[in-house]
C-alpha positions as CSV (number, residue, x, y, z in Angstrom):
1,X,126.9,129.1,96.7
2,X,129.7,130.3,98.8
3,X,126.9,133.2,100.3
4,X,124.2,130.3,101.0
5,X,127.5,128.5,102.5
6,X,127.9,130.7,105.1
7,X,123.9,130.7,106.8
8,X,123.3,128.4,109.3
9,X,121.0,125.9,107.4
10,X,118.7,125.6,110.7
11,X,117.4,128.5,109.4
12,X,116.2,126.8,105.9
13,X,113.6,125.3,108.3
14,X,111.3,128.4,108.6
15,X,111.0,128.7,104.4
16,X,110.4,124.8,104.1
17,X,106.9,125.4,103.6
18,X,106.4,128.2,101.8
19,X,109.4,126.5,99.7
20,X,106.6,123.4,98.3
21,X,103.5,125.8,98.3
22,X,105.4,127.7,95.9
23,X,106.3,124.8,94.0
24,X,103.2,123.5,93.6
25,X,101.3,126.9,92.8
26,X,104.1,127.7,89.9
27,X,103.1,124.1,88.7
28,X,99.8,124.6,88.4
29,X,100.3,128.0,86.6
30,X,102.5,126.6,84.0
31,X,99.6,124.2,82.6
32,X,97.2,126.5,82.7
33,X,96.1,127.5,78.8
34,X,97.8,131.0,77.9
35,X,100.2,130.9,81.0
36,X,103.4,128.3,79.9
37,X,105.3,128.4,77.4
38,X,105.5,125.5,74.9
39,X,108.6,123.7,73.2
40,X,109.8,121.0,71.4
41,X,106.3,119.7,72.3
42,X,106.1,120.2,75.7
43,X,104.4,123.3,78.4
44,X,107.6,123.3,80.9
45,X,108.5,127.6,81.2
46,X,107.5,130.0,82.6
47,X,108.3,133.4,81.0
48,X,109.2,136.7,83.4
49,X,107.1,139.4,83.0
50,X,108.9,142.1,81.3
51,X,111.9,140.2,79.9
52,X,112.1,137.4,77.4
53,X,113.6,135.2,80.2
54,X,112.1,132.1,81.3
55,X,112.9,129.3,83.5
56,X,111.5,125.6,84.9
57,X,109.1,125.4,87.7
58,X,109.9,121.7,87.9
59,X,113.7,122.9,89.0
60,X,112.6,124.9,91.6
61,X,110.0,121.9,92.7
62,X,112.8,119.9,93.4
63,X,114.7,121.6,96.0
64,X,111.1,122.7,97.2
65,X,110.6,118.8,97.7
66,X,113.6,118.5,99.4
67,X,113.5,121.8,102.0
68,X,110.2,120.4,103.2
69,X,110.8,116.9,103.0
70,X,113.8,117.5,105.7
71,X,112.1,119.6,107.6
72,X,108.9,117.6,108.0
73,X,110.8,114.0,108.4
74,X,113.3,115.1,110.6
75,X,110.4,116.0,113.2
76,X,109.1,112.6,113.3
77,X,111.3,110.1,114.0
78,X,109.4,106.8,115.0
79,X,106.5,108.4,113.4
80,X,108.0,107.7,109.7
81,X,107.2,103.9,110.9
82,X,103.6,104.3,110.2
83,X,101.3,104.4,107.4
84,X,99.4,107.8,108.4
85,X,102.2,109.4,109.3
86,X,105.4,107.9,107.4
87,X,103.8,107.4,103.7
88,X,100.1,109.1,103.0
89,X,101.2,112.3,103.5
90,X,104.3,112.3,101.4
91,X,103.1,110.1,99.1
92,X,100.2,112.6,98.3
93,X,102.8,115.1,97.6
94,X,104.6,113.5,95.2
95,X,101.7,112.2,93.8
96,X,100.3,115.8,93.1
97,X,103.6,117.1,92.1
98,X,103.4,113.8,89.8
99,X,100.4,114.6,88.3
100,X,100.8,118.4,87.5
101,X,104.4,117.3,85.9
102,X,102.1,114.6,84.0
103,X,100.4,116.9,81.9
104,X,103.4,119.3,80.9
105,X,104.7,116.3,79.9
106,X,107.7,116.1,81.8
107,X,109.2,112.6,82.4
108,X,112.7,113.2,83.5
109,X,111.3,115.5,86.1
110,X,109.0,113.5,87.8
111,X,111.2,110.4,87.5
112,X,113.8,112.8,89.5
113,X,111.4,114.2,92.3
114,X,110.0,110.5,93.0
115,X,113.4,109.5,93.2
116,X,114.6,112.2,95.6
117,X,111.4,111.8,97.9
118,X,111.7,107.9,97.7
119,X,115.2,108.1,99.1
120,X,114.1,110.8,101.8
121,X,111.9,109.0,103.3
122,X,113.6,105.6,103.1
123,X,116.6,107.2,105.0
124,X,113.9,109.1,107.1
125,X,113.1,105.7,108.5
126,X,109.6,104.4,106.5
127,X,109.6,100.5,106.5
128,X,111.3,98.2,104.4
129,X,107.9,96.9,102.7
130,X,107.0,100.1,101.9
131,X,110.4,100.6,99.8
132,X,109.4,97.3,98.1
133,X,105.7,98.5,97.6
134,X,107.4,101.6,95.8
135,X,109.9,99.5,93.7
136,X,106.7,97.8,92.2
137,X,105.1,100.7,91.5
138,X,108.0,101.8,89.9
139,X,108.0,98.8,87.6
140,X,104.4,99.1,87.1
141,X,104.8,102.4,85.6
142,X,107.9,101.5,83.6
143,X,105.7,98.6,82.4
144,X,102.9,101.2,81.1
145,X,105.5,103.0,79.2
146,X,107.5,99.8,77.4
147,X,104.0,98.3,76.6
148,X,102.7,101.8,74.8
149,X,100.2,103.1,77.1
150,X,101.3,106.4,77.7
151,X,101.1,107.6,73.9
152,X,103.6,110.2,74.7
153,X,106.3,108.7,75.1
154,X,105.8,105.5,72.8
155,X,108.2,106.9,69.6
156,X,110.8,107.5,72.1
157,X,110.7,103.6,73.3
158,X,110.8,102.4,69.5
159,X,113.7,104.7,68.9
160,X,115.5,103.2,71.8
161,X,115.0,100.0,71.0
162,X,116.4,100.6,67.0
163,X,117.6,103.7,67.4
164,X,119.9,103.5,63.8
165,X,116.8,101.9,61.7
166,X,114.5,104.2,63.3
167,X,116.7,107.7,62.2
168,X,116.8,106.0,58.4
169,X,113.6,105.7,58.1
170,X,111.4,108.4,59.8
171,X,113.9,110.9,61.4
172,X,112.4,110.5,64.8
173,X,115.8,109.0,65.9
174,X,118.2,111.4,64.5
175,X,119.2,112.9,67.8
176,X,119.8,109.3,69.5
177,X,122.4,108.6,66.2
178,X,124.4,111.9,66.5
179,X,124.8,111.7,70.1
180,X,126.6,108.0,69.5
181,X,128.5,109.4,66.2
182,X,129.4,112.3,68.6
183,X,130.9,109.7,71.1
184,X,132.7,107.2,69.0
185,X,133.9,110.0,67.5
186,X,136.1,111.0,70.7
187,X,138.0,107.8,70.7
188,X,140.4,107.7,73.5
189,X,142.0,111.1,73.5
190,X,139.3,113.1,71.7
191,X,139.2,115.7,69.0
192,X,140.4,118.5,71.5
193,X,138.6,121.1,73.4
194,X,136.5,122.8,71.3
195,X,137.0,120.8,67.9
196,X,134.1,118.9,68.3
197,X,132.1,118.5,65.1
198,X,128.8,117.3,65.7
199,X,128.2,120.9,67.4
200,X,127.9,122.2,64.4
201,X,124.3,121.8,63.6
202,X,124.8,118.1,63.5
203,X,123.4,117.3,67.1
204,X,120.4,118.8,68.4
205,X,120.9,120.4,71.9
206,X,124.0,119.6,71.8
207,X,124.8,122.9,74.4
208,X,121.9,121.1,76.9
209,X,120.5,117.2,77.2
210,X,123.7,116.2,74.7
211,X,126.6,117.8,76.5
212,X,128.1,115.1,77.4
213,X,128.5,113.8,73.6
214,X,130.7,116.6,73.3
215,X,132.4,116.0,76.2
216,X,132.9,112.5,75.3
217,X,134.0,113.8,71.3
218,X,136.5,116.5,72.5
219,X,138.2,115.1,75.3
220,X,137.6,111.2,74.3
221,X,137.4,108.4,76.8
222,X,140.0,109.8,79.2
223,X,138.2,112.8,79.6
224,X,134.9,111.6,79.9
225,X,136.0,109.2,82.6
226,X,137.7,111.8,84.9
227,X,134.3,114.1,84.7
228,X,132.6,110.9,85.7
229,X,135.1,110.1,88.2
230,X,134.9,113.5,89.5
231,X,131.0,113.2,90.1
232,X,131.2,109.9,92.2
233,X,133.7,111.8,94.3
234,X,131.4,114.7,94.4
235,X,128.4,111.9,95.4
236,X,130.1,110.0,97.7
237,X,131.1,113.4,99.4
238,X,127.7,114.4,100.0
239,X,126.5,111.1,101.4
240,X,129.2,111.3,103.9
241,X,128.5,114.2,104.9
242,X,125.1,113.1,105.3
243,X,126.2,110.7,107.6
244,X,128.3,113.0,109.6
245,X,126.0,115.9,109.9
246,X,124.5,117.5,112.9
247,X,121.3,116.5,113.0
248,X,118.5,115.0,110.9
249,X,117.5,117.9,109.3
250,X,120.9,118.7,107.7
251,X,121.1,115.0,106.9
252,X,118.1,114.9,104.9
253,X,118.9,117.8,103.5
254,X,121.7,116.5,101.9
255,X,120.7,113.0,101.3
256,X,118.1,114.4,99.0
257,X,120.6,117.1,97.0
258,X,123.1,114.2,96.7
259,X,120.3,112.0,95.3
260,X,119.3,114.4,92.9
261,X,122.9,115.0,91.6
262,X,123.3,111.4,91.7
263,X,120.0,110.5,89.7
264,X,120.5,113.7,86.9
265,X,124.6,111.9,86.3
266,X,123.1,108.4,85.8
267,X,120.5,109.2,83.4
268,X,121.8,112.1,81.6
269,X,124.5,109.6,80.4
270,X,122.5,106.7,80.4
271,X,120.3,108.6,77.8
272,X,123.2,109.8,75.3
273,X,124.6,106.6,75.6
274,X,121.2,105.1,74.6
275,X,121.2,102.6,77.7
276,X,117.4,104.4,78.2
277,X,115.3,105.9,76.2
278,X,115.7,110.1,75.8
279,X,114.2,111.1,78.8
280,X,115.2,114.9,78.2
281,X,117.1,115.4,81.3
282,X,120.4,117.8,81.7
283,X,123.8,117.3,83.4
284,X,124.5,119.2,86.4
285,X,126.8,121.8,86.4
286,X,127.6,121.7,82.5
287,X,124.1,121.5,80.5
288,X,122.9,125.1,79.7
289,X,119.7,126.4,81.5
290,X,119.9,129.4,83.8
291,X,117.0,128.0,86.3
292,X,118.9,124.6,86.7
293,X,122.4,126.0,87.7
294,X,121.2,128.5,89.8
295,X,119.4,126.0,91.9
296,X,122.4,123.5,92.2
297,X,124.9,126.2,92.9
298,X,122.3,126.8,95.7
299,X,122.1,123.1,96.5
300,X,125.9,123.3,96.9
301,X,126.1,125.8,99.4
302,X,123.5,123.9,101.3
303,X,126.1,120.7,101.7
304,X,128.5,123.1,102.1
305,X,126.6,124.4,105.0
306,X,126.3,121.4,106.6
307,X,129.5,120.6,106.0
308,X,130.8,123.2,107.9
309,X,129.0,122.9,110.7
310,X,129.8,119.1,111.2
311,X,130.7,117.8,114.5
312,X,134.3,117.6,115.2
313,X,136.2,114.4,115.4
């Protein structure tokens, strides 16, 4: 972070495009029989050659998504006003990068690149209807899922919906139970740090997707709400320094960092809390995963870059 902190992030430009072509090609490789590696039901690593480390194409997508997206946008200005030049072309990317993701499965992913792109490209200057057009399609999707259609995720909808029935009766909803027991556990004050119980073979991943029902059950409410606290600060930071940047480049750039940080918070606890249903998505900065971290301590140094090289006054 502090290394990628100090290079001019004009020079991010010339590695936009190799960046997504990357991207996509490790995408492609992942779902290809014999090539990914499988777990908990779903094709989303990719191992190294020579070591038994692996790591997420889809987190390397994202910031590939977001280098190009910033680089490409930025150089159109009035252009982004206009079907053939504002919306088919990114909206073929993301739709690609959709589909590959589709067949992993991985929800929470494509869910998060949509997001970032959407918001890219709305701040990027595409028109209002188009954001509206998007919002339905959105819903339209959402729709697809609630109603069953997409087989893969239809247990995870029933076990949001009766999450407590559903972990009596069939198991399937065991995680969703021990995340809450995890959380009401805390109370106000919490268990202390590194008391928690539920860690103990009681919660599934608890060290990744459930970290923050451990959070909640060893520092308790109070605790919770000052990590929260601190990631709004953290957000509003970066979209002010979007706002206050150089030029359009290094405000997209940041826009679409902030909006993934923003996105991963929201449904990371939404999901433990059972406001969604379990999308399988980690919490910046504290879920394990070697790939993930990497990449946002990366991000970071980006908007730090930008930071730094803000106009003065």
């Amino acid at each position: 972070m502090v290394v990628i902190g100090r290079i001019n992030y004009a020079r991010f430009r010339g590695v936009a495009k190799i960046a997504l072509g990357i991207s996509i090609a490790l995408l492609v490789a992942v779902i290809i029989p014999g090539v990914g590696i499988t777990s908990h039901g779903a094709t989303r690593w990719l191992g190294i050659p020579g070591t038994t480390m692996r790591f997420q194409p889809s987190e390397i997508a994202k910031l590939g998504v977001i280098l190009y997206f910033a680089d490409s946008i930025s150089k159109k200005k009035d252009k982004m006003r206009t079907l053939r030049y504002g919306i088919l072309p990114y909206g073929f990317i993301l739709a690609l990068i959709a589909v590959l993701m589709y067949f992993e499965p991985h929800l929470s992913g494509t869910v998060l690149i949509l997001g970032i792109g959407a918001a890219m490209m709305f701040v990027g200057g595409i028109r209002g209807y188009w954001v509206g057009i998007g919002i339905g399609g959105i819903a339209a999707v959402a729709y697809a899922f609630l109603s069953g259609l997409i087989t893969y995720n239809s247990s995870r909808i029933a076990i949001w919906l009766d999450p407590l029935n559903d972990a009596f009766k069939t198991g399937t909803g065991y995680q969703t139970r021990q995340s809450l027991i995890a959380i009401g556990s805390g109370g106000l004050l919490g268990l202390g740090l590194g008391k928690s119980r539920q860690k103990f073979l009681f919660l599934p991943e608890e060290h990744n997707d459930c970290i923050f029902s451990i959070i909640c059950e060893e520092l308790g409410l109070i605790g919770a709400t000052l990590i929260m606290a601190i990631f709004a600060l953290l957000i509003i930071r970066g979209y002010w320094i979007a706002l206050h940047a150089r030029d359009r480049f290094g405000s997209l750039l940041v826009v679409g960092i902030t909006t993934q940080i923003a996105l991963q918070v929201f449904l990371n606890i939404a999901v433990v809390t059972n406001l969604v249903p379990n999308t399988g998505i980690s919490l910046p900065f504290f879920s394990f995963g070697g790939t993930a971290l990497a990449i946002q301590l990366a991000e970071m140094g980006v908007v730090l870059s930008v930071s730094r090289q803000m106009p003065p006054g």
